[in-house]
mmCIF file as Biopython writes it, N, C-alpha, C and O atoms, coordinates in Angstrom:
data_model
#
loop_
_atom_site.group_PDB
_atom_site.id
_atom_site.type_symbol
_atom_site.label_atom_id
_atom_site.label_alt_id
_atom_site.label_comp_id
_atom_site.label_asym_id
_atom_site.label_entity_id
_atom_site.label_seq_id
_atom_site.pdbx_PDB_ins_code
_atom_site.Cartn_x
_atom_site.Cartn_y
_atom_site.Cartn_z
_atom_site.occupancy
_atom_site.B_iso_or_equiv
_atom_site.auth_seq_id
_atom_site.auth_asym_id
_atom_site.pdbx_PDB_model_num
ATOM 1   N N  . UNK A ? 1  ? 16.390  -4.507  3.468   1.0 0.0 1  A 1 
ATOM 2   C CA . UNK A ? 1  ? 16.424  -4.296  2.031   1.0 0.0 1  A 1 
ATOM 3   C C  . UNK A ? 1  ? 15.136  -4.850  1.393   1.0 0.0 1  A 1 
ATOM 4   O O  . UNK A ? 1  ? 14.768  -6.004  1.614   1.0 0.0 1  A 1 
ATOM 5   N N  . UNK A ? 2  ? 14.464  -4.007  0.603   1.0 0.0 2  A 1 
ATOM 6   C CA . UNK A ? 2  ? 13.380  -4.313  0.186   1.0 0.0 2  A 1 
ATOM 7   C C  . UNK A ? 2  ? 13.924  -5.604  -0.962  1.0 0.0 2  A 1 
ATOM 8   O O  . UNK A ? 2  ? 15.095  -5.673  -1.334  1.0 0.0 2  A 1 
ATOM 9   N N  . UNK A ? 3  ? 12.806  -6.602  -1.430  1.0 0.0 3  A 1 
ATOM 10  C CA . UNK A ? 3  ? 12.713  -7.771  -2.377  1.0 0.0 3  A 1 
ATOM 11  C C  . UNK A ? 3  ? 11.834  -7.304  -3.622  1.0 0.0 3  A 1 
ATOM 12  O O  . UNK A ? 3  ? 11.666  -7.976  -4.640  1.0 0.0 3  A 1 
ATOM 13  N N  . UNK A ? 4  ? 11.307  -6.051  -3.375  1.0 0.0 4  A 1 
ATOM 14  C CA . UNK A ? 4  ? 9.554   -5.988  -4.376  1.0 0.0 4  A 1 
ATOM 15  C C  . UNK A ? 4  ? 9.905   -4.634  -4.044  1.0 0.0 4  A 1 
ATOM 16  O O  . UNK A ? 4  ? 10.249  -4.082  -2.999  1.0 0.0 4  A 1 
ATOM 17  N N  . UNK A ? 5  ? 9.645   -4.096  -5.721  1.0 0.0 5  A 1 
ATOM 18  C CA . UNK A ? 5  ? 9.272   -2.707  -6.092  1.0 0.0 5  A 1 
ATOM 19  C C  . UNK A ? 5  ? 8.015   -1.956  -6.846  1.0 0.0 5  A 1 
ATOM 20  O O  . UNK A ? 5  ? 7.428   -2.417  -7.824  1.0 0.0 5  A 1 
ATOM 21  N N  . UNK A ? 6  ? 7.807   -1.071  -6.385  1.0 0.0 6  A 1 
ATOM 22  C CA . UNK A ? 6  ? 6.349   0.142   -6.705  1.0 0.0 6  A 1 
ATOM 23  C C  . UNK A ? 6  ? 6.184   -0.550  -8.159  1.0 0.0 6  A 1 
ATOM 24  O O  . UNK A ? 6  ? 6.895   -0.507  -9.163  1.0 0.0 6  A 1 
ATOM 25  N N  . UNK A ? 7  ? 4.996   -1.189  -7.881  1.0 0.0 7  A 1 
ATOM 26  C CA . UNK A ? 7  ? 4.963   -0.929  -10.019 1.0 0.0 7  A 1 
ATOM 27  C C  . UNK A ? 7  ? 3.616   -0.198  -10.243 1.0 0.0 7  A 1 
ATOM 28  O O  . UNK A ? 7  ? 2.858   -0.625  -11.114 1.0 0.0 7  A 1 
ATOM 29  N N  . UNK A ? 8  ? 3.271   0.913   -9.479  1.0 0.0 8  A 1 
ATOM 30  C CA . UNK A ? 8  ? 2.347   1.813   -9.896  1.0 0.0 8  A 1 
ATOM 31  C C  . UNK A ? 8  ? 2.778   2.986   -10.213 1.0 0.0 8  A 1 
ATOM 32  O O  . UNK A ? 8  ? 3.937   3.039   -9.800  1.0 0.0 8  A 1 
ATOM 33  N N  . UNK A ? 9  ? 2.495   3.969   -10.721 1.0 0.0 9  A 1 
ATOM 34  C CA . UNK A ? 9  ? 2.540   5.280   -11.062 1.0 0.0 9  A 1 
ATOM 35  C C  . UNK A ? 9  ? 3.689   5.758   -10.255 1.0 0.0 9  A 1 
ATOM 36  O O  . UNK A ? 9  ? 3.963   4.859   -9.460  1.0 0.0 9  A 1 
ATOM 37  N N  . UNK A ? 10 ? 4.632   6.962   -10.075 1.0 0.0 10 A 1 
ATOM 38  C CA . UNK A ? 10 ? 5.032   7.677   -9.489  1.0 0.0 10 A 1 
ATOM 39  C C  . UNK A ? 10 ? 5.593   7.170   -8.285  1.0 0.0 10 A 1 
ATOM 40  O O  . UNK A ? 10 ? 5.915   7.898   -7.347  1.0 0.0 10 A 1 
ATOM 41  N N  . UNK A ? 11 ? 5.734   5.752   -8.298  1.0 0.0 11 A 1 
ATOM 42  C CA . UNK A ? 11 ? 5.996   4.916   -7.131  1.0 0.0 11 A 1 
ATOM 43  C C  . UNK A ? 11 ? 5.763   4.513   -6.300  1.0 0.0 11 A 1 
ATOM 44  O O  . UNK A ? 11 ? 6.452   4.181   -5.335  1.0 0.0 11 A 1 
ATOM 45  N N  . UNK A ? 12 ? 4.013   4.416   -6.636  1.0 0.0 12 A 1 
ATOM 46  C CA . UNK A ? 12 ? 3.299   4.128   -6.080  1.0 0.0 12 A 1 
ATOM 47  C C  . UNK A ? 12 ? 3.115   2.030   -5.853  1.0 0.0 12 A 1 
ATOM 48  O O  . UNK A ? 12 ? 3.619   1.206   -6.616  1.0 0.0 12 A 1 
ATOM 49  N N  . UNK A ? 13 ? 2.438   1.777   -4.858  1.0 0.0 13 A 1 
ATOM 50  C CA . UNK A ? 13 ? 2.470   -0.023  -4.793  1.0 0.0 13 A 1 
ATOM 51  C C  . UNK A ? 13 ? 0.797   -0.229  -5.172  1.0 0.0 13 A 1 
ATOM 52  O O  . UNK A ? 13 ? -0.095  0.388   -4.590  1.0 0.0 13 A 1 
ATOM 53  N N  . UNK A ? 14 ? 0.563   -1.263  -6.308  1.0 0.0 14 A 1 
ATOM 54  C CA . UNK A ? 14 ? -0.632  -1.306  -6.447  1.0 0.0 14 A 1 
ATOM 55  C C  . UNK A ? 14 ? -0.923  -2.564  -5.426  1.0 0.0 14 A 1 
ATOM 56  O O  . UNK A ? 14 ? -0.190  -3.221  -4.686  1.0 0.0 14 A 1 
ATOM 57  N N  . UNK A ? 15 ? -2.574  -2.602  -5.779  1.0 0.0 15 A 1 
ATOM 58  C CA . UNK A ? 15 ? -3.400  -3.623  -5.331  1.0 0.0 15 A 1 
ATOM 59  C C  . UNK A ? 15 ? -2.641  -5.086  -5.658  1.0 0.0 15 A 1 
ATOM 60  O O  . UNK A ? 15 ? -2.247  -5.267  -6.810  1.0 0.0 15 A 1 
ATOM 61  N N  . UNK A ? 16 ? -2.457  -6.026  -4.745  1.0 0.0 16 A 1 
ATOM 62  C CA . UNK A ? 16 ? -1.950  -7.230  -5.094  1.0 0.0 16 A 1 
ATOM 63  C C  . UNK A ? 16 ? 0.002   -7.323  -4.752  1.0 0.0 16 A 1 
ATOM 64  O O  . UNK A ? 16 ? 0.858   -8.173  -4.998  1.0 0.0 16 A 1 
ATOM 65  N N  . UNK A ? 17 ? 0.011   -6.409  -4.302  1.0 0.0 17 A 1 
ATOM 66  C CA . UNK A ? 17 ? 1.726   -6.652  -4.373  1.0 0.0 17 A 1 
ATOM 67  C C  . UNK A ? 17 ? 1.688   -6.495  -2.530  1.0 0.0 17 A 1 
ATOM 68  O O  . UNK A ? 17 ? 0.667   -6.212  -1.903  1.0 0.0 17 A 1 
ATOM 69  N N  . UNK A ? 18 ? 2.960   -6.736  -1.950  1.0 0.0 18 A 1 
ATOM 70  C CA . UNK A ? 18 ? 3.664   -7.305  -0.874  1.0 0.0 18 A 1 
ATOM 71  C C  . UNK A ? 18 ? 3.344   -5.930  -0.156  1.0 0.0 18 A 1 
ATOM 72  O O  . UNK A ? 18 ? 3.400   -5.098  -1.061  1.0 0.0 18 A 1 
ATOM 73  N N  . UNK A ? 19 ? 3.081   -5.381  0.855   1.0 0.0 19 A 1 
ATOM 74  C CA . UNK A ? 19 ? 3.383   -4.329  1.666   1.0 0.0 19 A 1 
ATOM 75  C C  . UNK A ? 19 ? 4.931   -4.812  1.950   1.0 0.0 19 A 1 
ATOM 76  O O  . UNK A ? 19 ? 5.278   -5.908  2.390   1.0 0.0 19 A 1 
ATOM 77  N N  . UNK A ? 20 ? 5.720   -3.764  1.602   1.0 0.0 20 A 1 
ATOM 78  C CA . UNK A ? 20 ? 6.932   -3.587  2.240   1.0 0.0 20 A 1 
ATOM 79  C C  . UNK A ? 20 ? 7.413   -3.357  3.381   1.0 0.0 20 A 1 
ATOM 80  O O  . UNK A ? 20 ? 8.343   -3.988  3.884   1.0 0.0 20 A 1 
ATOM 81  N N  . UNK A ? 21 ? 6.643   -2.162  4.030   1.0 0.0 21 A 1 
ATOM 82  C CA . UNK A ? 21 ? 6.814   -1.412  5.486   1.0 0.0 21 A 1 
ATOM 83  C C  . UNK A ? 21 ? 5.626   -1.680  6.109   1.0 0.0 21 A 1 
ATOM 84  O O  . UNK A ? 21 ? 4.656   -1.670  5.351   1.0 0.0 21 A 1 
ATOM 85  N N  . UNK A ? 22 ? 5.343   -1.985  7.599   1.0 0.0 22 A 1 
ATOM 86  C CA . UNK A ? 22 ? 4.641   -1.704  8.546   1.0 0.0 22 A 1 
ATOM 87  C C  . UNK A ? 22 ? 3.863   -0.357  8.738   1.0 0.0 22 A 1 
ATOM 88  O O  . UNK A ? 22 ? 4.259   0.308   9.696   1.0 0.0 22 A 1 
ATOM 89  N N  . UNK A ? 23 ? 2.781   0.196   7.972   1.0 0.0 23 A 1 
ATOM 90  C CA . UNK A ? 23 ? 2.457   1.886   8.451   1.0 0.0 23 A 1 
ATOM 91  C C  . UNK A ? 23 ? 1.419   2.011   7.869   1.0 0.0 23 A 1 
ATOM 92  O O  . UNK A ? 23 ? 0.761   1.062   7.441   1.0 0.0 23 A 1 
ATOM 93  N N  . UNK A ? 24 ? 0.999   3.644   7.724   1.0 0.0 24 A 1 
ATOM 94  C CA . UNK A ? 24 ? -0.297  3.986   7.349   1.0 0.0 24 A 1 
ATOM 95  C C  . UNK A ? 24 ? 0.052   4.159   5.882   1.0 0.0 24 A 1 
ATOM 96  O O  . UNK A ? 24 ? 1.156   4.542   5.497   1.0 0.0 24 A 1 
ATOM 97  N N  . UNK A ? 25 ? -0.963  3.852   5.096   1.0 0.0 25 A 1 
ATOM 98  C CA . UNK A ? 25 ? -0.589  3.695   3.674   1.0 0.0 25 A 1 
ATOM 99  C C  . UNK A ? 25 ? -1.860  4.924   3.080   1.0 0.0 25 A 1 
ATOM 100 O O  . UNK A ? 25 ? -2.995  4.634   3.459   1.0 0.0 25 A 1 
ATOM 101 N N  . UNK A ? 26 ? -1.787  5.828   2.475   1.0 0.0 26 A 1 
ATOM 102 C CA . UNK A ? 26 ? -3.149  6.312   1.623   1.0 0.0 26 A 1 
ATOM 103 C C  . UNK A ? 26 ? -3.165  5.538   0.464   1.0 0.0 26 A 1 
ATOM 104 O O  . UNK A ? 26 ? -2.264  4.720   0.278   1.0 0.0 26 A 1 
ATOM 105 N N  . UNK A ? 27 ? -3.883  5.657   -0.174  1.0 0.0 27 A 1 
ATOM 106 C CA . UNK A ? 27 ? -4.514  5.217   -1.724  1.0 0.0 27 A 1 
ATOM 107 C C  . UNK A ? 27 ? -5.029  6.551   -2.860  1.0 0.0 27 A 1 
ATOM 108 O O  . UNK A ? 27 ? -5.643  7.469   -2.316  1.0 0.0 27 A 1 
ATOM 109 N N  . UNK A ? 28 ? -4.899  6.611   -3.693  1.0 0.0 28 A 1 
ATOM 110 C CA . UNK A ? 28 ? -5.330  7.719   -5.017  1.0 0.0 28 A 1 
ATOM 111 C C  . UNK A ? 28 ? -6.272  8.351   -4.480  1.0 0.0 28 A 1 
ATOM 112 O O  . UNK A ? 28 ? -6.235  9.534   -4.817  1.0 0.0 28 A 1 
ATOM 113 N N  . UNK A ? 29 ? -7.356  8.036   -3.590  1.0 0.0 29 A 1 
ATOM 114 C CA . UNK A ? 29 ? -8.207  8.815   -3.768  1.0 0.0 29 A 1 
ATOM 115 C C  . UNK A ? 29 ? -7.977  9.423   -1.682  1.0 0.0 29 A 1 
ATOM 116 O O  . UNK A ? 29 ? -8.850  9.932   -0.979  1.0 0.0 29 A 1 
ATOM 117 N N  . UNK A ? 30 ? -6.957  9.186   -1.406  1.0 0.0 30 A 1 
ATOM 118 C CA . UNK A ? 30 ? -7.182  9.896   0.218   1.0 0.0 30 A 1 
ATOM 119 C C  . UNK A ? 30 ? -6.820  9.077   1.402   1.0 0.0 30 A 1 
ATOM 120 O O  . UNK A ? 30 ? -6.000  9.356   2.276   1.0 0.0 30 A 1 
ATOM 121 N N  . UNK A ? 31 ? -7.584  7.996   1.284   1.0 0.0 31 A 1 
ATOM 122 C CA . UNK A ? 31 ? -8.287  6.998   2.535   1.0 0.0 31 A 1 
ATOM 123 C C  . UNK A ? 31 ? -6.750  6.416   2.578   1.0 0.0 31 A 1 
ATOM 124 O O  . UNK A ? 31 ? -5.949  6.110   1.694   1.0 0.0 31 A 1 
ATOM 125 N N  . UNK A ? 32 ? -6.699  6.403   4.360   1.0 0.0 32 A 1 
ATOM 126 C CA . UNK A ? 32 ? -5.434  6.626   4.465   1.0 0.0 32 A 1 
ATOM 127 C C  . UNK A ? 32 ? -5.839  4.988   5.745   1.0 0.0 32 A 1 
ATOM 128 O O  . UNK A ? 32 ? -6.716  4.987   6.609   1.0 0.0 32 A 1 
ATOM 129 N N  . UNK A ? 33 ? -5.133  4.135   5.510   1.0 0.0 33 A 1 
ATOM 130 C CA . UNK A ? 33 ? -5.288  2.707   6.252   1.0 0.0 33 A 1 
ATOM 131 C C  . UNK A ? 33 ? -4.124  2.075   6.716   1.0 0.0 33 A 1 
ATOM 132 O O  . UNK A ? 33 ? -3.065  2.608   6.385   1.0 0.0 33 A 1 
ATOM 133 N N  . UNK A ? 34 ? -4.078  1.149   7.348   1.0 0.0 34 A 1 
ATOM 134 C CA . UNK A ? 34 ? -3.019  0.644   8.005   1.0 0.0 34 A 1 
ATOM 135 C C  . UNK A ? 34 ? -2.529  -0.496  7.641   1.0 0.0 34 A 1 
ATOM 136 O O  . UNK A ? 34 ? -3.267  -1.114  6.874   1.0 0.0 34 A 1 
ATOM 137 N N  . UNK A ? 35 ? -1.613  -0.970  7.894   1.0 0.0 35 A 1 
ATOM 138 C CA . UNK A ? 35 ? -1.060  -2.066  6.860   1.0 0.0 35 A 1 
ATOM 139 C C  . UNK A ? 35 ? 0.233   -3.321  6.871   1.0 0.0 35 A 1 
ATOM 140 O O  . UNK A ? 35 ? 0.912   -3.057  5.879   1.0 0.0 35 A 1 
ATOM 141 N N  . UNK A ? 36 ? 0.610   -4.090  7.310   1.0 0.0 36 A 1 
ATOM 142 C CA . UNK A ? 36 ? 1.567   -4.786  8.186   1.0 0.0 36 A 1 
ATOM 143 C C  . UNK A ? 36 ? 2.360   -5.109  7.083   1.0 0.0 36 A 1 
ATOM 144 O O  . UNK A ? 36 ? 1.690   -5.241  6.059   1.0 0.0 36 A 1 
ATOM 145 N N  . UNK A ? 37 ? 3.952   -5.337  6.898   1.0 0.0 37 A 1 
ATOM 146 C CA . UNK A ? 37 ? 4.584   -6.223  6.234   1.0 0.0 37 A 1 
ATOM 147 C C  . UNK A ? 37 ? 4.572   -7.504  6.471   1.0 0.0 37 A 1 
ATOM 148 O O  . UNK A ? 37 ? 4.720   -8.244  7.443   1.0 0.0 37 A 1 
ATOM 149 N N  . UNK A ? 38 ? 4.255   -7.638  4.797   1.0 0.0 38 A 1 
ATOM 150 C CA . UNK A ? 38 ? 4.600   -9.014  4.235   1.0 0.0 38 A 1 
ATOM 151 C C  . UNK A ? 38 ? 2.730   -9.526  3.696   1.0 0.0 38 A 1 
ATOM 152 O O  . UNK A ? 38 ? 2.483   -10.468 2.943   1.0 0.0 38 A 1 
ATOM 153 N N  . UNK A ? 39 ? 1.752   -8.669  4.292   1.0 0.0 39 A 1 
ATOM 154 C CA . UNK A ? 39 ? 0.713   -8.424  3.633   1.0 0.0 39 A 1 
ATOM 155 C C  . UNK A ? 39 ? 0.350   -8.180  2.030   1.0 0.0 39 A 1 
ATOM 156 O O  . UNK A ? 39 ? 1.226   -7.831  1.238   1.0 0.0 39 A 1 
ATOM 157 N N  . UNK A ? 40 ? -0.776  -8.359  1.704   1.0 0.0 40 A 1 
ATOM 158 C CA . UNK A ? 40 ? -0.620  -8.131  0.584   1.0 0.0 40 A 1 
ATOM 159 C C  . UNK A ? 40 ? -1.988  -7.094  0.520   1.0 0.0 40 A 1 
ATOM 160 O O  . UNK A ? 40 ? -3.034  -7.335  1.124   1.0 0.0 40 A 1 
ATOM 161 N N  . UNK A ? 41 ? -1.757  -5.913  -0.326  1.0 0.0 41 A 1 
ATOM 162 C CA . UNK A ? 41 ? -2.259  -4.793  -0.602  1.0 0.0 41 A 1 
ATOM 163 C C  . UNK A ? 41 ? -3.943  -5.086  -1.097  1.0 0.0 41 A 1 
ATOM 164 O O  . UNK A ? 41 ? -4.069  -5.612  -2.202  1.0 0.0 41 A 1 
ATOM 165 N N  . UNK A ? 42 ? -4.992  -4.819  -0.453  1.0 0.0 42 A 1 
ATOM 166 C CA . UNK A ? 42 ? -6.639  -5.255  -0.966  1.0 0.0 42 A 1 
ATOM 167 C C  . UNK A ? 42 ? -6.974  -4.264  -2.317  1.0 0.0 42 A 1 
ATOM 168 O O  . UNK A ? 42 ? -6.242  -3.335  -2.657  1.0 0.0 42 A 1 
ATOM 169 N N  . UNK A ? 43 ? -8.101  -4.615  -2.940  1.0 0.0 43 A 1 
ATOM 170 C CA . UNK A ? 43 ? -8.705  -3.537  -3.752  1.0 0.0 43 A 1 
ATOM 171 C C  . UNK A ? 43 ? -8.792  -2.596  -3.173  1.0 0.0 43 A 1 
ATOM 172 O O  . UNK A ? 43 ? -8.449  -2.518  -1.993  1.0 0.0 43 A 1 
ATOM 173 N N  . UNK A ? 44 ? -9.454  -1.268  -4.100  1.0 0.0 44 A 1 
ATOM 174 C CA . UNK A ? 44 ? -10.162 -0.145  -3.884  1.0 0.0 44 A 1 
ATOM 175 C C  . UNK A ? 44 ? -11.471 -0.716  -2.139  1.0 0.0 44 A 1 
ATOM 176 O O  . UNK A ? 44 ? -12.107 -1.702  -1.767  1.0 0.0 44 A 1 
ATOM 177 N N  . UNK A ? 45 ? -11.232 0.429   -1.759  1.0 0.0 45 A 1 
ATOM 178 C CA . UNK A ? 45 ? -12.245 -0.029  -0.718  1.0 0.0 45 A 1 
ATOM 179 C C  . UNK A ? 45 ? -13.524 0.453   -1.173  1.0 0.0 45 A 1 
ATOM 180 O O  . UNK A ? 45 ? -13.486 1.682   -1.213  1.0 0.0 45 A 1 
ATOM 181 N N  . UNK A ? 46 ? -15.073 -0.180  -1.671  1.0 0.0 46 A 1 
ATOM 182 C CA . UNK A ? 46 ? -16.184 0.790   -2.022  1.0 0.0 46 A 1 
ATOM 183 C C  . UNK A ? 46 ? -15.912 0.830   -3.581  1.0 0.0 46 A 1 
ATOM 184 O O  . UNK A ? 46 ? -16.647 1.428   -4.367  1.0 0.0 46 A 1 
ATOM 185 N N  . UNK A ? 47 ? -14.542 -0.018  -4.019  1.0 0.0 47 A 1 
ATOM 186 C CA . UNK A ? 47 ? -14.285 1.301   -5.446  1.0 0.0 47 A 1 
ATOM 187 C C  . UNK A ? 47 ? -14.513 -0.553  -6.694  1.0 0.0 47 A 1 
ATOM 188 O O  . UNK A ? 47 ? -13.756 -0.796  -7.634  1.0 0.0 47 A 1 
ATOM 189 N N  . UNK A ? 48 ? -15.685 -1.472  -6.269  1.0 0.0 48 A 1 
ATOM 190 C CA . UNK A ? 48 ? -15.037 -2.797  -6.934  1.0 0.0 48 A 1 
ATOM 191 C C  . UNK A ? 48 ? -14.872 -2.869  -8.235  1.0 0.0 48 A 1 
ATOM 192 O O  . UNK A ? 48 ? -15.762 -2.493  -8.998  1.0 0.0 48 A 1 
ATOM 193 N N  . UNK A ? 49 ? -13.701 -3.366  -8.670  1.0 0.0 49 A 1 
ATOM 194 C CA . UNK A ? 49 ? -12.647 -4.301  -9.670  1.0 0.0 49 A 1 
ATOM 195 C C  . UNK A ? 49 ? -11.673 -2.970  -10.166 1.0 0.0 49 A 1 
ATOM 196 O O  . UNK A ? 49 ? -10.955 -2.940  -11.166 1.0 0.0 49 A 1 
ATOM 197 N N  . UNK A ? 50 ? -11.868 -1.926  -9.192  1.0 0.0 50 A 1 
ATOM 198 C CA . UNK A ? 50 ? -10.574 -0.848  -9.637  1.0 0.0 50 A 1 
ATOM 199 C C  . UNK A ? 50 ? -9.632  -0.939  -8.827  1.0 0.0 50 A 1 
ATOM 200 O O  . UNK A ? 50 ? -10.083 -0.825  -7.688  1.0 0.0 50 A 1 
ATOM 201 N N  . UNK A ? 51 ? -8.202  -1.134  -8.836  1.0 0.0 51 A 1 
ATOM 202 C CA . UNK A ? 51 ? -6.826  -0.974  -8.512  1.0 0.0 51 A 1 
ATOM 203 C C  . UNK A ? 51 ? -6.548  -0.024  -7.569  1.0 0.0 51 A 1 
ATOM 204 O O  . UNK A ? 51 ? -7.152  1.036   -7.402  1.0 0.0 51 A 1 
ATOM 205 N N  . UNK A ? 52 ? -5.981  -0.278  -7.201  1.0 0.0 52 A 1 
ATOM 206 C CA . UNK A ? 52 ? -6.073  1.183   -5.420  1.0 0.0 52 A 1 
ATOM 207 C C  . UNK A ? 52 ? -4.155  1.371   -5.803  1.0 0.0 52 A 1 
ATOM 208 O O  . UNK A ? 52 ? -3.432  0.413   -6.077  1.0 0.0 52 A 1 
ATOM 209 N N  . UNK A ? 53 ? -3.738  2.671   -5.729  1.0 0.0 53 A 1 
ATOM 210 C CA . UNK A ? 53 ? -2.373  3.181   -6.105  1.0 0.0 53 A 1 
ATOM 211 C C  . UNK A ? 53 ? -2.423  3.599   -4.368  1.0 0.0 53 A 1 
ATOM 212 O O  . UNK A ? 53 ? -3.193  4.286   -3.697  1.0 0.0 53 A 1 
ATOM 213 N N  . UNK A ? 54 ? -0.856  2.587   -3.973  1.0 0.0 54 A 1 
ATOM 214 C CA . UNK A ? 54 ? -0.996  3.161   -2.109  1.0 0.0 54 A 1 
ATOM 215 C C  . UNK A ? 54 ? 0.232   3.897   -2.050  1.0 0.0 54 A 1 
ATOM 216 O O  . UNK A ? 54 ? 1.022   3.494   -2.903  1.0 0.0 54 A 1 
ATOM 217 N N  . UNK A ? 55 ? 0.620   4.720   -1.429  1.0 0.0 55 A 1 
ATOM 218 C CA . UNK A ? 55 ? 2.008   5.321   -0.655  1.0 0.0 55 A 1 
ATOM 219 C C  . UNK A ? 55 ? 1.983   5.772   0.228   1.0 0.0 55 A 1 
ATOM 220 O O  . UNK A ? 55 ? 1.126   6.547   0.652   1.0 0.0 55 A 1 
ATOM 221 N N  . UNK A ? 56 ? 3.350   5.229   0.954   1.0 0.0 56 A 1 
ATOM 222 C CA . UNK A ? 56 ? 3.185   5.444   2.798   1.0 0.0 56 A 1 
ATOM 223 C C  . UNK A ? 56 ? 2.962   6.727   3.196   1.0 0.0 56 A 1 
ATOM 224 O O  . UNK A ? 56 ? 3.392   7.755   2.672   1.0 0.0 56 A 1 
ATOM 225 N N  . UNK A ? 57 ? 2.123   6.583   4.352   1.0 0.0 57 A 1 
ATOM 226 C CA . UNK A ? 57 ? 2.492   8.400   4.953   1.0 0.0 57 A 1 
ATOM 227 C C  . UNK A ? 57 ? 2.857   8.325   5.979   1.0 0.0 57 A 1 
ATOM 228 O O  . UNK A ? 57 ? 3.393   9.309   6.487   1.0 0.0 57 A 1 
ATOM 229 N N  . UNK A ? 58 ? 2.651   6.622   6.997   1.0 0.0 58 A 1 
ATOM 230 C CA . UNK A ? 58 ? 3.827   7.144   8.349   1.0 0.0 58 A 1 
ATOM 231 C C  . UNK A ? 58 ? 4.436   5.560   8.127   1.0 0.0 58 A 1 
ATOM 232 O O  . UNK A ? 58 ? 3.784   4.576   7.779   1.0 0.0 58 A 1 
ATOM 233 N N  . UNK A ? 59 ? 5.320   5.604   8.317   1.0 0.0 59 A 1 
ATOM 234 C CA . UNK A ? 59 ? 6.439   4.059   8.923   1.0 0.0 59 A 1 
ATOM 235 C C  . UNK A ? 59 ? 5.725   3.870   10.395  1.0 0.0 59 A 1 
ATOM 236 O O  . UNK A ? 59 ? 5.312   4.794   11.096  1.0 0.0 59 A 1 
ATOM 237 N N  . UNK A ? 60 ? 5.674   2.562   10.685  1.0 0.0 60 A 1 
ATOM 238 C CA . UNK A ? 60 ? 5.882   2.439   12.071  1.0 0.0 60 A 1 
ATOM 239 C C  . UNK A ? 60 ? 6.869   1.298   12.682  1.0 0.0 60 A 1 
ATOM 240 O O  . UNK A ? 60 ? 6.735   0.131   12.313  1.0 0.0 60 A 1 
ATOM 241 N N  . UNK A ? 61 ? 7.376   1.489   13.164  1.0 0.0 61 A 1 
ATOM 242 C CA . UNK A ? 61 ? 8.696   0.685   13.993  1.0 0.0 61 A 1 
ATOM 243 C C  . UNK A ? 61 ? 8.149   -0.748  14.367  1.0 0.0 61 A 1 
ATOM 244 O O  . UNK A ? 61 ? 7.149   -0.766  15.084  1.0 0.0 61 A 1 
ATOM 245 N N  . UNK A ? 62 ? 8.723   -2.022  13.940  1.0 0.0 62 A 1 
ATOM 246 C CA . UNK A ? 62 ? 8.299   -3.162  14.690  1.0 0.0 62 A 1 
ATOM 247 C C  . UNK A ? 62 ? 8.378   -3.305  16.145  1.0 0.0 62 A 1 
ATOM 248 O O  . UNK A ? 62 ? 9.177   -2.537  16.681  1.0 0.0 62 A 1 
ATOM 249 N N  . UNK A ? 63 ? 7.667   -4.195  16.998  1.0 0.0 63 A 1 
ATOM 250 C CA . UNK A ? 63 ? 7.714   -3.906  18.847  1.0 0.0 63 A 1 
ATOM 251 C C  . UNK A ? 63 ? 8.349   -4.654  18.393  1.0 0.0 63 A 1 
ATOM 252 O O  . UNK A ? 63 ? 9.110   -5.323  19.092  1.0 0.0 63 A 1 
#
């Protein structure tokens, strides 16, 4: 059960909040990165002091 919810756009997780799931995450503009729970989400990569909007595109299973 998640603790922390999307507070970006469309349900999206911004910069600064908890990764929830273990997986590949994109961002607003494409760039699609990887990402562990319990992490916490970086800026824009290239993009500095702008907010990066992420949503998952694969889960991956803990070993």
């Amino acid at each position: 059960m998640l603790k922390h919810f999307p507070q970006g756009p469309d349900g999206a997780w911004k910069t600064g909040q908890r990764v929830p799931l273990d997986g590949r995450w994109a961002d607003q503009y494409g760039l699609v990165t990887f990402h562990e729970r319990g992490a916490t989400f970086p800026p824009c990569i290239d993009r500095k002091g702008e907010c990066a909007y992420r949503y998952l595109v694969e889960a991956v299973a803990a070993a």
